[in-house]
N, C-alpha and C positions, 0 to 999 in steps of 0.2 A: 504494500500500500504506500512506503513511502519513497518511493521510485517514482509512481504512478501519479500521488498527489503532484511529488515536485514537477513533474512534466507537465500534468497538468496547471501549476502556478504557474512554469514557462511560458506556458503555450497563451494561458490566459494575459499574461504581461504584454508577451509579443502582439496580440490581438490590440488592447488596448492602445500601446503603442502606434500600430497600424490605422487606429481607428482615429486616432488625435493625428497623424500627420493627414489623413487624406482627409480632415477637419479644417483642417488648417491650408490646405491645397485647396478645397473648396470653393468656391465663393460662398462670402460670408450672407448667407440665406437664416433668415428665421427657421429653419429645418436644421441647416447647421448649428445654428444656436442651442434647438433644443438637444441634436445629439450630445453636445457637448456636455449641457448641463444634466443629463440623465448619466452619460456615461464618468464624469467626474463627482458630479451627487452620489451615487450608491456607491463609488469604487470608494470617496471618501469616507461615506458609515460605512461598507465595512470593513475597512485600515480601523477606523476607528473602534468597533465592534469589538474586535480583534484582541487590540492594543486595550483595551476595556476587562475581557475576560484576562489578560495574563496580568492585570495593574490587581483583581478585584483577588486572587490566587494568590499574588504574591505578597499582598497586604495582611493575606491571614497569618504570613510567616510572622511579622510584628509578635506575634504571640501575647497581645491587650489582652485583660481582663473580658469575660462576657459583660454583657450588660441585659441580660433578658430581665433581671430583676427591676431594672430601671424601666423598660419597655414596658412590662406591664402594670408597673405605675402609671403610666403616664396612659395607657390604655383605661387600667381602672377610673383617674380620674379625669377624661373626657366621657368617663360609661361607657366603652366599646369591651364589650366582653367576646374575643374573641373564639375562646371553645361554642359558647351560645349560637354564634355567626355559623361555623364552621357543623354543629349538630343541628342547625336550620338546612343550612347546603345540603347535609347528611341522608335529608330527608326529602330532598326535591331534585331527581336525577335530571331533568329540564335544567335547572337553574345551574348544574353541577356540569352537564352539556357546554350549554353557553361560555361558563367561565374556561373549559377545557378548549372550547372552540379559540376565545378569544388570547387566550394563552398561546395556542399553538400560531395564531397568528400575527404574532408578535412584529416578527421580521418583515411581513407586508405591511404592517401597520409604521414603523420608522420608514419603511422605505417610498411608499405610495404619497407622500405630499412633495416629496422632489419630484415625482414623477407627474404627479397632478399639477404642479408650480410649472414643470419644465415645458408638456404641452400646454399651457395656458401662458408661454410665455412672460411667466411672473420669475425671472432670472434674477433679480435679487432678492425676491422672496424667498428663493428655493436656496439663496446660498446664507440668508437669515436661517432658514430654519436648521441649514446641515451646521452651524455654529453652534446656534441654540441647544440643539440636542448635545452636541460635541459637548458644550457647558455642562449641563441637566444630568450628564454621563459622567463626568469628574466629579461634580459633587458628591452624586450620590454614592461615587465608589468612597468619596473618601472619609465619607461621612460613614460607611459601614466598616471603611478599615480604622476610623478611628473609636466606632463604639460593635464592636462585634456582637454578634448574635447567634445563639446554635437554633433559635426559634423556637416555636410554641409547640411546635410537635415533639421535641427532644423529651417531654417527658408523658406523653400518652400515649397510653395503650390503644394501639392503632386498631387491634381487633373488633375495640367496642364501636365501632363505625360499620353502619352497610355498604355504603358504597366510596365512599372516599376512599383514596388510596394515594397517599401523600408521597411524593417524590423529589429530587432535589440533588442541584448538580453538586455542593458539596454535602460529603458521607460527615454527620452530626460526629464523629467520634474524630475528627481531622481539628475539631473546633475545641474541643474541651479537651 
């Protein structure tokens, strides 16, 4: 696989490359325009993406303190009782649907307003927004690298749930 990936990174680079000179060869057309900003919009989320997951990885090395104890202070006193949340879900496999949907679509969901910006030739709209997120995406990594959390699931018994089935890119026992 990892022969395979790099050729494919190659192959993808070179394309890219390709694409921006005969962009650039072009006449400069509102079609050129939008290639441009579609194919430099997404290449830049996902550089950024990318550079995201190894920042949010390596920050757990820091080895901070958890802070769930804090969290769910601040949960209790807004009143968001999150197991309550989470045994409502429990019990509406619609609603447990949706949320699965909307999760899984994550990545169309950052990537579709460059796309929507780039054909509606809203070009610095779409290069606000790949900023914006670019911001939105440091903070929040750093705001978790500097109060960590192994989360709310680390201490329930996941069997007492019918349908939920809680999953998660880091393994709770990397955190504590």
């Amino acid at each position: 696989h990892g022969l395979k990936l790099k050729v494919l990174g190659f192959d993808a680079s070179i394309g890219v490359l390709l694409v921006d000179i005969l962009c650039r060869l072009a006449p400069q057309t509102r079609a050129v325009a939008t290639v441009q900003t579609l194919l430099f919009g997404i290449l830049y989320l996902a550089i950024t993406c990318v550079a995201a997951v190894f920042a949010a990885y390596a920050s757990q090395r820091l080895g901070l303190p958890l802070q769930d104890e804090l969290f769910a202070k601040i949960d209790a006193a807004l009143g968001l009782s999150w197991l309550d949340f989470v045994r409502w879900v429990d019990k509406h496999p619609i609603i447990q649907q949706i949320f699965h949907w909307a999760y899984g679509s994550l990545s169309i969901q950052v990537a579709l307003p460059v796309i929507v910006l780039a054909f509606f030739n809203r070009l610095t709209e779409a290069r606000v927004y790949v900023l914006a997120f670019s911001l939105a995406l440091t903070v929040t990594i750093t705001i978790s690298a500097l109060f960590p959390a192994a989360g709310p699931i680390a201490g329930l018994d996941l069997t007492a749930f019918d349908v939920m089935r809680f999953t998660g890119a880091t393994p709770v026992d990397h955190l504590v």
